[in-house]
C-alpha positions as CSV (number, residue, x, y, z in Angstrom):
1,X,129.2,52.9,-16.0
2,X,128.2,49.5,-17.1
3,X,125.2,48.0,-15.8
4,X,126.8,45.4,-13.8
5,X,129.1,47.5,-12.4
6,X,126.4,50.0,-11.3
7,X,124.9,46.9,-9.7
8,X,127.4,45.9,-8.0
9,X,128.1,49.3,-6.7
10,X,124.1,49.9,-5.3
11,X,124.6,46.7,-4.1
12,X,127.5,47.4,-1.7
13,X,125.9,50.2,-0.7
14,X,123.0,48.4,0.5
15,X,124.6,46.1,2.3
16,X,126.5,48.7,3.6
17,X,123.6,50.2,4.8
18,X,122.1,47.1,6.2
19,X,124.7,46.1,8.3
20,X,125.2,50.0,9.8
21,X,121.5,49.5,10.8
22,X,122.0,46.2,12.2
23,X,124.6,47.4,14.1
24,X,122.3,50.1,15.3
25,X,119.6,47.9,16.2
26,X,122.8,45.3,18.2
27,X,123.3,47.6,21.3
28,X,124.5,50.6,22.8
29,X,120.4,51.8,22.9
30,X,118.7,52.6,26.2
31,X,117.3,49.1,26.6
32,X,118.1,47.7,30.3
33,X,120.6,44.8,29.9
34,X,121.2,44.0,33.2
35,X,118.4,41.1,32.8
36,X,120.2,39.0,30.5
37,X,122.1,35.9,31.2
38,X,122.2,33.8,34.3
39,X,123.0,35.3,37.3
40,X,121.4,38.6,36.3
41,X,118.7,39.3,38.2
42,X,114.9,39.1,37.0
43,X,113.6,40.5,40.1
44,X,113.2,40.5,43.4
45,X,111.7,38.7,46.0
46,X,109.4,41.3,47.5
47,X,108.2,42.1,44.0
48,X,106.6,38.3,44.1
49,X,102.9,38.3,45.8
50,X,102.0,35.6,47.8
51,X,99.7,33.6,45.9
52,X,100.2,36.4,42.5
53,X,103.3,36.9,40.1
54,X,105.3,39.0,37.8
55,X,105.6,38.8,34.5
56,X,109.1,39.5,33.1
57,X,108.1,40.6,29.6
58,X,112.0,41.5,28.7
59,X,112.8,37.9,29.1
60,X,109.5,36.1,28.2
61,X,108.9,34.4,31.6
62,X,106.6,34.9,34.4
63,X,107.5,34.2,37.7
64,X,105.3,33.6,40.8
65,X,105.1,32.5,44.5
66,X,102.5,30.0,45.4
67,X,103.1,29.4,48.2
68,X,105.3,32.0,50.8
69,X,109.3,31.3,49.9
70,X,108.6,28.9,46.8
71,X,109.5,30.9,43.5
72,X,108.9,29.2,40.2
73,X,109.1,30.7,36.5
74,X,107.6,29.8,33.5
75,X,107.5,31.1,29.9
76,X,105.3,33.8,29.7
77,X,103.9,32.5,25.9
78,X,100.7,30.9,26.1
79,X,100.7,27.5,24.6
80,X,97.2,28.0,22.7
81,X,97.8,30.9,20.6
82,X,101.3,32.5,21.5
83,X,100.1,35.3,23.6
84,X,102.0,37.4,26.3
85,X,100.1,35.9,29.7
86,X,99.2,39.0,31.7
87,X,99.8,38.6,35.0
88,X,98.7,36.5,38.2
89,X,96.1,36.4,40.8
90,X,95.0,33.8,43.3
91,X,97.2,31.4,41.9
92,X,96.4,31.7,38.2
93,X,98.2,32.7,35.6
94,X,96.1,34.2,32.8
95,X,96.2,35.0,29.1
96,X,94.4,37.7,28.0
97,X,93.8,36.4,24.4
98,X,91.3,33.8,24.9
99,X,91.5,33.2,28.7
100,X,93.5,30.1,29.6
101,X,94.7,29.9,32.7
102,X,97.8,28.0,34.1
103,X,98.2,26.9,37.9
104,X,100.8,29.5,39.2
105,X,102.7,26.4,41.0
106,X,103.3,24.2,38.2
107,X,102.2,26.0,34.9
108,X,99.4,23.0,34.1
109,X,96.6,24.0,32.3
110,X,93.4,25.1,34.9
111,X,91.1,26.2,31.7
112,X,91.2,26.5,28.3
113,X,91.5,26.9,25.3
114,X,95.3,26.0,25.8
115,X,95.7,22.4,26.3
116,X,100.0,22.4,27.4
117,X,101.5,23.5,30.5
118,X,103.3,26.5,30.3
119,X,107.5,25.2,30.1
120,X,109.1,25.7,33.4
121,X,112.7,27.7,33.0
122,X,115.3,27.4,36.1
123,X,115.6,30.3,38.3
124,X,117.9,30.8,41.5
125,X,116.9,33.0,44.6
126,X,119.9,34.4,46.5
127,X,118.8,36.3,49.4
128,X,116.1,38.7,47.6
129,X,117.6,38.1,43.7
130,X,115.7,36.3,41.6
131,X,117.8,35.0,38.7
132,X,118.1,32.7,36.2
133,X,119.2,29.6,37.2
């Protein structure tokens, strides 16, 4: 076999094998789907604390009540560094990294080292679902 043809040949067969494990990686795992897209829902309204939040890691937001029957989500990645935020209390969102913290009704900076909000995202609440909007 030449040496461009045996090239060509481990080639294909990497590619081959590339895409079969793309293709493995693309679906049909165990991961829970049924939060993508709008109109799935994130979560629900009861799983929301007054004042407090949930962060939806799956989808990279955080959503929170601040005040009873307001909802708002925001992306979970810190502005300063890129960090997961790790929850909310009293109205704060924190980041564990180097502890910003981001008002819980508007996602403004309350301390740094961050210096941007955190982005709103759109959601809709429909009698307990919380979804994107």
């Amino acid at each position: 076999m030449s040496g461009v043809a045996r090239r060509t040949v481990v080639s294909a067969a990497g590619a081959a094998g590339l895409a079969a494990a793309l293709a493995a990686c693309g679906g049909g795992g165990t991961e829970d789907k049924g939060t993508e897209g709008a109109g799935a829902t994130l979560a629900r309204t009861g799983d929301i604390p007054v004042g407090g939040g949930k962060v939806i890691a799956g989808q990279g937001l955080v959503i929170t009540q601040p005040k009873a029957g307001e909802f708002k989500a925001f992306s979970s990645k810190c502005t300063h560094a890129g960090c997961a935020v790790s929850g909310v209390k009293d109205g704060v969102i924190v980041c564990p990294c180097h502890q910003s913290h981001f008002d819980a009704s508007d996602g403004s900076v309350k301390s740094g080292p961050a210096t941007s909000p955190l982005p709103p995202t759109p959601i809709q609440v429909v009698g307990d679902e919380i979804s994107l909007g």
